[in-house]
Every structure is written in C-alpha cells, then in structure tokens.
C-alpha positions as CSV (number, residue, x, y, z in Angstrom):
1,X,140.4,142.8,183.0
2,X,141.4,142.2,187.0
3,X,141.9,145.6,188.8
4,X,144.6,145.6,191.7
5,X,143.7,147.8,194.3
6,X,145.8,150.0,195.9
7,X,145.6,152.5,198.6
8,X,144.2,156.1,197.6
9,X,147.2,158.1,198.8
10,X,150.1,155.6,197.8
11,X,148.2,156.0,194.0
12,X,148.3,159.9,194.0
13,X,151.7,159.9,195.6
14,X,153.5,157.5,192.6
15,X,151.5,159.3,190.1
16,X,152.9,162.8,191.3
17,X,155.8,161.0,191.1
18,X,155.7,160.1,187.8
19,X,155.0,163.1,186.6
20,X,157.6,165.2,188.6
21,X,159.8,162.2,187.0
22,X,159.2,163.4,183.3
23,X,158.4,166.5,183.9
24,X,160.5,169.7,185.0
25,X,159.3,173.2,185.5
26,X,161.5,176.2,185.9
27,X,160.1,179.9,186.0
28,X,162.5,182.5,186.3
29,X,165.2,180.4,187.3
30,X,163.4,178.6,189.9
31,X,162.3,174.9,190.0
32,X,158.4,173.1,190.7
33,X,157.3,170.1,191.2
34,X,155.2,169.8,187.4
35,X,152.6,167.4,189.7
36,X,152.0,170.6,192.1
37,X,151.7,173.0,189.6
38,X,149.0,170.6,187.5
39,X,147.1,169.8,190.7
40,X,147.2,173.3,191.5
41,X,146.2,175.0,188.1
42,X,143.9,172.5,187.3
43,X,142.5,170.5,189.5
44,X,140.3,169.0,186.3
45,X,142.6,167.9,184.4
46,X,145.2,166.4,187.7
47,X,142.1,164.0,188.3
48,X,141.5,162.7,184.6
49,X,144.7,161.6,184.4
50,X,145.3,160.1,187.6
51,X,142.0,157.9,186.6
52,X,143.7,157.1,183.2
53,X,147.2,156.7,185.0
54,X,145.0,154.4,187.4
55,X,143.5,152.3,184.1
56,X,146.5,152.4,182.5
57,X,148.7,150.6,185.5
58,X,145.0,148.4,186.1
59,X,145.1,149.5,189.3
60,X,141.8,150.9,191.9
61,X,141.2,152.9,194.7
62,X,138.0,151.1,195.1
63,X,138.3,148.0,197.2
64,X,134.8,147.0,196.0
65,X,135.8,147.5,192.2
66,X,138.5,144.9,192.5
67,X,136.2,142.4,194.6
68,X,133.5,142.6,191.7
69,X,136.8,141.8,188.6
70,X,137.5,138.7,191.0
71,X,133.6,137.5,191.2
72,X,133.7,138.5,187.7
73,X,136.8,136.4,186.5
74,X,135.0,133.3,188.7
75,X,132.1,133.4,187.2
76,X,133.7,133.6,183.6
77,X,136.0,130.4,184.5
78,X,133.0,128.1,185.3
C-alpha cells in the first residue's frame, strides 16, 4: 500500500476539520469546536485517531515512510 505524504500541520488541520465537520458541541448554550475539546481532554485519544485518520486516507507525515512504499512498489514490479 503507497503512502502519500503530506505536510504535518495541513494533516492535523483537515483532520480537525473533519471532526468539527461531524461533530458539534454545545454546553450551556454555547458552541466548541469538537476537535479542540478532544485535543484538549485527551490528548491520547486526539493522536490515535489522527494516525488511524492518517491510515485510513493512506496518507504520512513521514517523508521517509512514503520514499521506502515507492522503493518497495519497485522492487515488487521487477
């Protein structure tokens, strides 16, 4: 499977976005962002599933993870 990479901060910002997309939060009558409040509360659980949003979408914040799929995919093809 070929990872795409993708640029740390454009990642967490589209996956806050995704989130804040499904996601509304009202507390006495006031609105949050559901991303802030995860990331905020818990930290843990933000980051496991911004790397299983990352898998999910094959995408990497690891320039060297996608170089090693392409050597991979080479090596498989010969």
């Amino acid at each position: 499977m070929a990872y795409t990479y993708i640029d740390e901060d454009r990642a967490l910002q589209q996956y806050r976005d995704e989130i804040d997309e499904l996601h509304d939060i009202e507390i006495c009558g006031m609105s949050f962002c559901a991303s802030r409040i995860l990331e905020e509360l818990d930290p843990i659980a933000f980051n496991c599933g911004f790397s299983d949003w990352l898998d999910a979408n094959e995408l990497t914040t690891e320039e060297e993870e996608e170089e090693e799929d392409e050597e991979d995919e080479e090596s498989e093809a010969e």
